[in-house]
N, C-alpha and C positions, 0 to 999 in steps of 0.2 A: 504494500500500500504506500502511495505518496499522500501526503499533505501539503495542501496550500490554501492560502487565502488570498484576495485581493487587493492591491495598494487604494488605500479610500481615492474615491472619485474616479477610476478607471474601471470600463466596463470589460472584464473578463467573459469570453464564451466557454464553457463546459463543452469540447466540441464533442457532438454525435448526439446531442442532448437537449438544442436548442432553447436552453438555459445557458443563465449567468454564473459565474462563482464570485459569492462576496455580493451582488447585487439583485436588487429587484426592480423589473421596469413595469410599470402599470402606467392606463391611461384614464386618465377620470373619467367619468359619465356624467357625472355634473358637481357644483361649487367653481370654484375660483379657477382651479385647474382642468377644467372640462376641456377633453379632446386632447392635451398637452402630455407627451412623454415624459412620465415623471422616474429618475434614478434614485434608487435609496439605496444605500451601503447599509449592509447588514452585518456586516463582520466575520462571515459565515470562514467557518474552517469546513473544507473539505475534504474527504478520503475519496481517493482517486482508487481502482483497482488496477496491480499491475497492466490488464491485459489494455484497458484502460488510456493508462499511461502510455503504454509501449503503442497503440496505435497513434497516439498522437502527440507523439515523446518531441519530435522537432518542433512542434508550435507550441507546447506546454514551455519543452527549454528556451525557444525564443523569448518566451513572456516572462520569465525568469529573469536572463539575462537585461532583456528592457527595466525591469523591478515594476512589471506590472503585479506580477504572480511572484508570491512570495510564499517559501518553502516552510512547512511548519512541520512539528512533529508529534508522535500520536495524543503526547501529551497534552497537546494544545487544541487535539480534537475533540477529546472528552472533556477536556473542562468548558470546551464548546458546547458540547452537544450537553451536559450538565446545567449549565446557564441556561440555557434555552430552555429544557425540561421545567429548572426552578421558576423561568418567567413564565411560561406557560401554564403551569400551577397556580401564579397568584393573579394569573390574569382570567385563571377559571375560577379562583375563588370568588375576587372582587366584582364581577359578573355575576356570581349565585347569587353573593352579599347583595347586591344592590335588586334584584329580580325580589328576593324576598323581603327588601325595605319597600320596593313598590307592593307586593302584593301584601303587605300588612299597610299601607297607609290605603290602598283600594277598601281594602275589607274594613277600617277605621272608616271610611267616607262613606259606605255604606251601611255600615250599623247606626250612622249619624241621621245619615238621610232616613231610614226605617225609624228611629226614634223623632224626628222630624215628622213624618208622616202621620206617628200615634199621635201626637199632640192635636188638643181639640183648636180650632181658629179660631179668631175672634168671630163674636158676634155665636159660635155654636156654644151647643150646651153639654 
């Protein structure tokens, strides 16, 4: 296995995969950025698999040698792929958390509204 990552702000191609490494391109649908190619640097460490590499070992090495593509090692893809795992955790907790703040302040506005309801109006008896 090789590892690498990408120099921030250069778009690396994963060739044979028609992905990036280290980035992500999206195009908005709508806001500020609608229709506009957007590049995010993601930091992403990659493992490459020999067979992998070895096909496309001269463009991989050129990207190298430029310091697009920068060589990492395996260590630095587990604590990759670790990070990622822990953000992905709190970005699924803080997402439950907040689903369940909403469905307790829905269920509070409607126990409100139903006690609203019971209440006799003016002018009844």
């Amino acid at each position: 296995m090789r590892y690498y990552s990408a120099k921030a702000d250069v778009l690396v191609t994963r060739y044979g995969t028609g992905s990036y490494i280290g980035a992500k391109v999206t195009v908005p649908t709508e806001g500020p950025l609608k229709g506009q190619t957007v590049l995010t640097h993601t930091g992403e460490v990659v493992a490459l698999t020999d067979a992998e590499f070895s096909k496309y070992m001269r463009e991989y090495l050129q990207l190298e040698r430029e310091g697009s593509l920068i060589q990492r090692t395996e260590k630095d893809y587990k604590a990759w792929v670790e990070a990622e795992a822990k953000a992905t955790e709190k970005e699924t907790a803080d997402r439950e958390a907040a689903e369940k703040k909403a469905a307790a302040e829905q269920e509070a506005a409607e126990k409100k509204a139903k006690a609203e309801a019971k209440k006799p109006k003016a002018g009844e008896s």
